[in-house]
C-alpha positions in Angstrom: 0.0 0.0 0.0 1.2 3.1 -1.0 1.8 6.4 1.5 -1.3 8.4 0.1 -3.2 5.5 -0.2 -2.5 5.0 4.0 -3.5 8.1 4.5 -6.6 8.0 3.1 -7.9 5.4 5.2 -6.2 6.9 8.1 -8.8 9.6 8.1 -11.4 6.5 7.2 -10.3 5.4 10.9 -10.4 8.5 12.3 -14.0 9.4 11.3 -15.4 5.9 12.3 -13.4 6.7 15.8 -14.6 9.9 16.1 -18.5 8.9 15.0 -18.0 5.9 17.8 -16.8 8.8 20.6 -20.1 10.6 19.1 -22.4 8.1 20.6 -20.7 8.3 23.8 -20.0 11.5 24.2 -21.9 11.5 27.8 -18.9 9.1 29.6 -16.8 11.9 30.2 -19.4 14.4 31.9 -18.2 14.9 35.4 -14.9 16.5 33.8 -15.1 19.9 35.3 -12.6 22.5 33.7 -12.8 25.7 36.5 -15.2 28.6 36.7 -18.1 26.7 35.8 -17.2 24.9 32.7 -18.4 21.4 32.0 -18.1 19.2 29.4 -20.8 20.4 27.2 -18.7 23.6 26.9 -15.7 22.0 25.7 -17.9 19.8 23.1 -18.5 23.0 21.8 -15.3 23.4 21.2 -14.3 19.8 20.3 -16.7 19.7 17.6 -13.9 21.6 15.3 -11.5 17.9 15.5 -14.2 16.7 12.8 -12.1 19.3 10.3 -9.2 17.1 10.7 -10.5 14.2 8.4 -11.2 16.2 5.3 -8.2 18.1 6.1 -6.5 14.3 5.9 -7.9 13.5 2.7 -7.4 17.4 1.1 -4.0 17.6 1.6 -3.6 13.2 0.8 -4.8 14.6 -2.4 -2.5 17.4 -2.9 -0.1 15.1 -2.3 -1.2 12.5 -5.6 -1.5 16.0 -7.8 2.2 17.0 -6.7 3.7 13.6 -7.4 1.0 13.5 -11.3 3.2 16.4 -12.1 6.5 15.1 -11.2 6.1 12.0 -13.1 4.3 13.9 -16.1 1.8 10.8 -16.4 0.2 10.9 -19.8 -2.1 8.3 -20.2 -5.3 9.1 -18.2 -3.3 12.2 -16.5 -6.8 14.0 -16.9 -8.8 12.1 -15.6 -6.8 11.2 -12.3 -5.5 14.7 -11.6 -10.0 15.3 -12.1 -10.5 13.0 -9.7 -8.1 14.7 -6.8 -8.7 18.0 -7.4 -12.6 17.0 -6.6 -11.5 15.3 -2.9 -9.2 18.9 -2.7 -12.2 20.8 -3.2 -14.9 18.8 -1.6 -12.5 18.4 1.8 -12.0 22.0 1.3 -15.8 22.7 1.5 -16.0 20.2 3.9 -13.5 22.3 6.7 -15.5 25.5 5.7 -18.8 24.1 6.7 -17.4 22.5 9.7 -15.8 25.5 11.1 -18.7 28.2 10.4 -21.3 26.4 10.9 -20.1 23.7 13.6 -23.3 23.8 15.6 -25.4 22.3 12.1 -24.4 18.7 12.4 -26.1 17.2 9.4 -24.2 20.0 7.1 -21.1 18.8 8.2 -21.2 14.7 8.4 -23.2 15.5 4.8 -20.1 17.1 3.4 -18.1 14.7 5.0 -20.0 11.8 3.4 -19.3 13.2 0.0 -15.6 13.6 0.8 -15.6 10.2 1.9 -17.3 8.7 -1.5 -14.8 10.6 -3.5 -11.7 9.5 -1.9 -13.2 5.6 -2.1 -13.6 6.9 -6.1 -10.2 7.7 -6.0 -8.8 4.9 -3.9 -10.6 2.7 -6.5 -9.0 3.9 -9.8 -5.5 4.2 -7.9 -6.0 0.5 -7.5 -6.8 -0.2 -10.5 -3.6 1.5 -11.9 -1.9 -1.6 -10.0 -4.2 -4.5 -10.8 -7.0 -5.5 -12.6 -9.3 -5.7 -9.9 -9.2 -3.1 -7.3 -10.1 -6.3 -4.2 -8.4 -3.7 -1.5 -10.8 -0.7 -2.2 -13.6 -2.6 -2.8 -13.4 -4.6 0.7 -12.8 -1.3 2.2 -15.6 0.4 0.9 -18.1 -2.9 1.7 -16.6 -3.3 5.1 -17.7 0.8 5.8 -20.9 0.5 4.4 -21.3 -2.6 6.8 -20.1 -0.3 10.0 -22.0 2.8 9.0 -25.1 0.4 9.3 -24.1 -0.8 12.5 -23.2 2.6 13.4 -26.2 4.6 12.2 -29.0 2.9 10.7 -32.1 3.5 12.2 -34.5 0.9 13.8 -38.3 1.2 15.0 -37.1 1.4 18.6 -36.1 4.8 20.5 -33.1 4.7 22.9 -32.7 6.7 26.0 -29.5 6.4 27.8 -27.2 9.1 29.9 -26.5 12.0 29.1 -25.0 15.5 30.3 -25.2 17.8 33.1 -24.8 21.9 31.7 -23.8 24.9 33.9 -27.1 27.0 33.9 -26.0 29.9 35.1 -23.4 29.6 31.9 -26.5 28.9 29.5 -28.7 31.4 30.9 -27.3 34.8 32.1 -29.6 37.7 33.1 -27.9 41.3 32.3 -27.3 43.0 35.4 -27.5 39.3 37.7 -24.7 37.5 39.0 -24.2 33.4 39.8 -23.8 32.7 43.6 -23.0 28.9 43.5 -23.4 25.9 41.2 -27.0 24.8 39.4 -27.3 22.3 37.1 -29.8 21.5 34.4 -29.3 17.8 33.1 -29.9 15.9 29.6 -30.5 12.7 28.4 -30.6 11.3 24.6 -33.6 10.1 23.4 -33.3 9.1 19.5 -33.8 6.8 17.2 -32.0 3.4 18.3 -29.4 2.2 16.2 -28.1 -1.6 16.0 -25.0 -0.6 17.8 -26.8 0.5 21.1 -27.9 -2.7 21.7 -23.9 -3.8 22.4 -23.6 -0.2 24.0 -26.4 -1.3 26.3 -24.6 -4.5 26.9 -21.6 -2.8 28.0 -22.9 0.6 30.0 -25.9 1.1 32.2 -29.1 2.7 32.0 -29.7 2.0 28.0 -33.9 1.4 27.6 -35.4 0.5 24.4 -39.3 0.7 23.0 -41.1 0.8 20.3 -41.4 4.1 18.1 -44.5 5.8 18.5 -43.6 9.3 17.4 -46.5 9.2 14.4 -43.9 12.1 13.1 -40.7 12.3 11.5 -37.8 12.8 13.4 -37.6 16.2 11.5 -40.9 17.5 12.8 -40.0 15.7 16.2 -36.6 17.9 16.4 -38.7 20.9 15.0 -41.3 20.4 18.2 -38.9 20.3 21.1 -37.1 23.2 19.6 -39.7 25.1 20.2 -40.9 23.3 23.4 -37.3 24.8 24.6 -38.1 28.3 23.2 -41.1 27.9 25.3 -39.4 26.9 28.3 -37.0 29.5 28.0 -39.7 32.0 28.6 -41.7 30.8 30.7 -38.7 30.0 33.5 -37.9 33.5 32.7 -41.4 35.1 33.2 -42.1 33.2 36.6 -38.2 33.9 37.9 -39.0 37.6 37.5 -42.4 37.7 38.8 -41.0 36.1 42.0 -38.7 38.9 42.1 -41.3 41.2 41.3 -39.9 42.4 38.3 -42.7 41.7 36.4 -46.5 39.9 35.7 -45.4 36.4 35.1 -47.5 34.3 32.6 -50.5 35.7 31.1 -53.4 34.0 29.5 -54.3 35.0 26.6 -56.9 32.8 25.6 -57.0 29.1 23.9 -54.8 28.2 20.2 -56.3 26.5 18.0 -53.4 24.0 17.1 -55.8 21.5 14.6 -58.9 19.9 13.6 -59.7 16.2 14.1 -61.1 14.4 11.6 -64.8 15.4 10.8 -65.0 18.3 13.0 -68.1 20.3 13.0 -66.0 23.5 13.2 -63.8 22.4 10.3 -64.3 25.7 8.3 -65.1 28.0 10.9 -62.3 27.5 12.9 -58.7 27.6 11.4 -55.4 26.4 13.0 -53.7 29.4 14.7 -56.9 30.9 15.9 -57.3 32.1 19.4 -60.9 31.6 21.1 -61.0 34.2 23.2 -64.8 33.9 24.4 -67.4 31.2 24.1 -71.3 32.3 24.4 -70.3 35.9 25.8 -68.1 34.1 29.1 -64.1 35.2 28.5 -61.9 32.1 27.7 -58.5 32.7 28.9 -57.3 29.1 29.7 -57.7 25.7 28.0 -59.7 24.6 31.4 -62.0 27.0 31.4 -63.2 26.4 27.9 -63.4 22.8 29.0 -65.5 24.2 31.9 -67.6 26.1 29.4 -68.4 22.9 26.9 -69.3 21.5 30.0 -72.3 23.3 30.4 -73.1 22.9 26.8 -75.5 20.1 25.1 -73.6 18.5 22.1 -75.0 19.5 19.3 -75.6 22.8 20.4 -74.6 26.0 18.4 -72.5 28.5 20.1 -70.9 31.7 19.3 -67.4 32.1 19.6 -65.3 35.0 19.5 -61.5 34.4 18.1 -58.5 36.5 17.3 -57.3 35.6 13.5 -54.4 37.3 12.2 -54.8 40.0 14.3 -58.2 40.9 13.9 -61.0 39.9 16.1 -63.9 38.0 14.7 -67.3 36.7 15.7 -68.2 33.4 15.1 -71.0 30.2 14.7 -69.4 27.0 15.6 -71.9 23.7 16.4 -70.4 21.0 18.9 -70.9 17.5 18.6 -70.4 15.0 21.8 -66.9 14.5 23.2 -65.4 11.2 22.1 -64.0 10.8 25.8 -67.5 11.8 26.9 -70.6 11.5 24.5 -72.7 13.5 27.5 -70.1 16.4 27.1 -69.6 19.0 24.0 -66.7 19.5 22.2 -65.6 21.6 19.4 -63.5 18.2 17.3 -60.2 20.9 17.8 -56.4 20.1 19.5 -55.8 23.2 21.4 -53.4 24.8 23.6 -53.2 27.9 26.3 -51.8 30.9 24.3 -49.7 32.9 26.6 -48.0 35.7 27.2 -45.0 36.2 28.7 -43.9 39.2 31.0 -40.5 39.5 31.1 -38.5 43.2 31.5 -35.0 42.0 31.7 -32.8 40.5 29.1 -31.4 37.1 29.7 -29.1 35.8 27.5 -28.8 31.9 26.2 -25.9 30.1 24.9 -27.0 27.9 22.3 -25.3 24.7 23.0 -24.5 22.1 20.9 -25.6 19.4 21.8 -28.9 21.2 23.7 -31.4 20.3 21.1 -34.4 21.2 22.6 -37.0 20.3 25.2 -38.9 21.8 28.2 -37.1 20.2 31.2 -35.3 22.8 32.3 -37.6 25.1 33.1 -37.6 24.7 36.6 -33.7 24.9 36.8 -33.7 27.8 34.9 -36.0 29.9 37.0 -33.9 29.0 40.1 -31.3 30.0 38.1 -32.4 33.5 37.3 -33.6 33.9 40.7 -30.0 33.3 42.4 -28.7 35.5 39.4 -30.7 38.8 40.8 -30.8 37.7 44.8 -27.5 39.4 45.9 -26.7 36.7 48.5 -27.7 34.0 46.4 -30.3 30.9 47.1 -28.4 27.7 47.6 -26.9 28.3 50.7 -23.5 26.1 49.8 -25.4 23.4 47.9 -24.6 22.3 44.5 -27.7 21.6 42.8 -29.0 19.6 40.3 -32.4 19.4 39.4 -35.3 18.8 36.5 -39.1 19.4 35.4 -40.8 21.7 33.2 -42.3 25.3 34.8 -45.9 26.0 34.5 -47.4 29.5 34.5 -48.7 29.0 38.8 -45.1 27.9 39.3 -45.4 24.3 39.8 -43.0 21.7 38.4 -44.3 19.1 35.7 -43.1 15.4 34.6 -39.9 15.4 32.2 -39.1 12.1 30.6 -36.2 9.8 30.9 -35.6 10.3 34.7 -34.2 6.6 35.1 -31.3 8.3 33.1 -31.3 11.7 34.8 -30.3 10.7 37.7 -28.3 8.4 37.2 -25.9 11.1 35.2 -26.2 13.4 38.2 -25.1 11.0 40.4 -22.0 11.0 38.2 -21.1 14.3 39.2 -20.7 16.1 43.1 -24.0 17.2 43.0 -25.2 17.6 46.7 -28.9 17.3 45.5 -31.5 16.5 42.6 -34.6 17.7 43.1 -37.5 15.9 40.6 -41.1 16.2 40.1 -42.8 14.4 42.8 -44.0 12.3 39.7 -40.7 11.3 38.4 -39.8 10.5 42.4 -39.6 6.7 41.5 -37.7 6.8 38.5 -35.6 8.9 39.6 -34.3 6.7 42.5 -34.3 3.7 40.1 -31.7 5.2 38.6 -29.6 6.7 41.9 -30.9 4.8 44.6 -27.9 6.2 46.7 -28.4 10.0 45.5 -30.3 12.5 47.8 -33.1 13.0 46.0 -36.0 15.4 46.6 -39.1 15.1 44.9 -41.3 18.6 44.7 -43.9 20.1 43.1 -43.6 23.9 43.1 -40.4 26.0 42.7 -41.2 27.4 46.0 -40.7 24.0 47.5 -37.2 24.1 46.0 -36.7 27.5 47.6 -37.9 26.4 51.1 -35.9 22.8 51.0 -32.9 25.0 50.3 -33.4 27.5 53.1 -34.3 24.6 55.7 -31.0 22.5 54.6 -27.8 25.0 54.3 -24.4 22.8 53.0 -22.4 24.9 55.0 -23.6 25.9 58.9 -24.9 29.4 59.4 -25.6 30.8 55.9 -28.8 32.1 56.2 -30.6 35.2 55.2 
């Protein structure tokens, strides 16, 4: 085997290592690095080794075009010198997309996929040049194929496993506040299970399968919890300043209109994106009270129903027809959701990490997080905290998913507590059963367990 030729599977190695360390990226999470930064900072950082493969194969190339000069091939000179200027320009593009957009995965391993076909194009026709059949690139080239499958072909099951604790007070900062101590938000992956997990599972804890259910792509799934953690965002900001009474909170704005089911008696009256804002003359603010409302209604009936549509307020006919769930109650045949509004005065800024897809389970961590930012003693009285659940607009904390894993990554780090939805409590301790876990259901039960249990004697204020 020739020098280039070695390299060119070198960075064939490399990005099968790399995609490998990809998968696992959560074993080394408790690495702490000083003021505050974890591992899913340096990833951020990290993310820039995936330039060193096309960089590999670009300069492998340049290589095979300097030595087709020196030898002043003739016969199919053309065609080969083609054939590396296309792996120079395609690693070339590959490095550029890498390193300005390094936080758009599916850019890069795309151009790195097409980098990688034409060096196997090249590796192929090299061979050739030294016997009839090219049995070397062609065993390589079936023997990656084989691995990618292995590696990334996706099944019907989704796999959680363990993922990453995040610095919150480095992925949310309010102007003006300051961090008094250490709170942690915590992730998990949840995606579609490749055949490889199954020997992952085999070798690390805390790996669970099931059955896909989505009923969406994984591109409208990605798109939804991308804006569940948009949502989140706002609505740990809005209560975090309305505790500090900089501000209203959440506000109800009425009920969304988020679709029609099938045969709805409303289907072209009501549209998706309208907001009910009164049913038969009573103000609907909340999904619950338009629940309350149909309640009093006969199916069948006809109501009127005032909506806001692009911006303009209209008055409308809608008939009912009885409740699936319910035959005796009324219903409208519409998915809906609480339209809100959130109050909040000060600017908090987010760091858009890389591997922090989306999802609304930091909420609760990310009020407490504001709050300690603008309390100028601070709220955790020497604890390092860790914590999870989603923030509703009264304040309480919601279920998350994948707590088996949750904890079990907190543990991993020096954590003194992880407080959990009271409904998550089991799971939870499934998954630490030696962890001091503390299961709660409003943020001001955070705030109280934190006051009543003070890490270090005599801080109190």
């Amino acid at each position: 085997m020739k020098p280039f030729q070695r390299l060119y599977y070198l960075g064939m190695v490399l990005a099968l290592f790399l995609f490998v360390a990809g998968e696992l990226i959560w074993l080394p999470d408790p690495l702490r690095f000083g003021n505050g930064v974890y591992w899913i900072d340096a990833l951020d950082l990290l993310v820039y080794v995936l330039a060193l493969i096309p960089l590999i194969w670009a300069i492998t190339a340049g290589f095979i075009l300097v030595r087709l000069r020196r030898i002043r091939v003739k016969r199919r000179f053309g065609w080969a010198q083609l054939r590396s200027g296309a792996v120079i320009i395609a690693g070339v593009t590959a490095i550029i997309v890498i390193i300005t957009i390094p936080k758009k995965l599916e850019f890069s391993v795309s151009a790195l996929v097409l980098t990688w076909l034409l060096v196997f194009v090249d590796l192929f026709f090299i061979e050739r040049n030294l016997r009839k059949i090219p049995v070397q690139s062609i065993s390589a080239f079936v023997v990656t194929i084989c691995l990618l499958i292995v590696l990334f072909f996706p099944t019907r099951y989704l796999v959680t496993y363990p993922g990453m604790t995040l610095n919150m007070s480095r992925y949310a900062q309010a102007n003006g506040g300051s961090p008094h101590g250490e709170i942690s938000g915590v992730l998990v992956f949840d995606r579609p299970a490749f055949p490889i997990d199954w020997v992952y599972a085999k070798l690390f804890p805390h790996y669970t399968f099931e059955v896909n259910n989505l009923g969406i792509s994984i591109g409208e799934y990605n798109q939804q919890v991308r804006v569940m953690k948009s949502d989140a965002n706002a609505a740990g900001s809005a209560i975090a300043l309305q505790k500090l009474g900089r501000g209203k909170g959440i506000i109800p704005k009425g009920v969304l209109v988020t679709g029609l089911a099938p045969n709805s008696p409303v289907e072209g009256i009501l549209r998706q994106g309208d907001v009910i804002e009164e049913v038969s003359g009573q103000a609907i603010k909340t999904v619950q009270e338009l629940t309350d409302r149909l309640a009093a209604t006969s199916p069948g009936d006809q109501v009127e129903v005032k909506v806001l549509r692009n911006s303009n307020r209209e008055t409308l006919s809608a008939k009912t027809r009885a409740n699936p769930d319910n035959p005796k109650r009324a219903a409208f045949g519409i998915d809906v959701s609480n339209e809100l509004q959130y109050d909040i005065p000060e600017t908090i800024n987010y760091h858009n990490y890389l591997l922090h897809e989306g999802g609304p389970s930091h909420g609760a961590m990310l009020a407490l997080t504001l709050i300690d930012q603008f309390t100028p003693w601070g709220i955790l009285h020497g604890n390092k905290v860790a914590g999870t659940g989603t923030i509703e607009p009264d304040g309480s904390i919601g279920p998350v998913g994948g707590l088996e894993q949750k904890a079990y990554t907190v543990s991993r780090t020096d954590a003194d507590v992880f407080f959990v939805p009271v409904k998550n409590e089991k799971d939870a301790r499934k998954g630490a059963p030696g962890l001091q876990i503390v299961p709660v259901r409003t943020l001001d039960d955070i705030l109280s367990w934190l006051r009543e249990n003070p890490k270090q004697p005599g801080i109190t204020h």
